[in-house]
C-alpha positions, 0 to 999 in steps of 0.5 A: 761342660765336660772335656772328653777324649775319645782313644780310638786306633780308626782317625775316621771312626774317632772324628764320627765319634768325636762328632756323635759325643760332642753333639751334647755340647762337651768338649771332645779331642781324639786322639790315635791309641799309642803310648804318647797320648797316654802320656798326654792323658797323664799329664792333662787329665780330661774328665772323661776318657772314651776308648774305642775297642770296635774293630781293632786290627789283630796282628 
């Protein structure tokens, strides 16, 4: 199976999301959008990066 991280800046919405992807039996991580889980996705490519764009807060 494949191992997906799901980049979301909601924790809620990710883990539902994280929930939803992982239903077809991949392995699923989330994280909260920032420069150290871009770090992480460098140093441990997963085989699919999911980025949730819903409802980002504007500054």
């Amino acid at each position: 199976m494949a191992r997906i991280r799901l980049v979301s800046w909601n924790p809620n919405e990710a883990r539902e999301g994280a929930e939803r992807l992982g239903s077809s039996g991949d392995t699923v991580e989330f994280e909260p959008f920032e420069r150290e889980t871009m770090k992480k996705i460098r140093e441990e490519p997963p085989d699919a990066i999911v980025i949730d764009l819903g409802r980002i807060p504007t500054q």
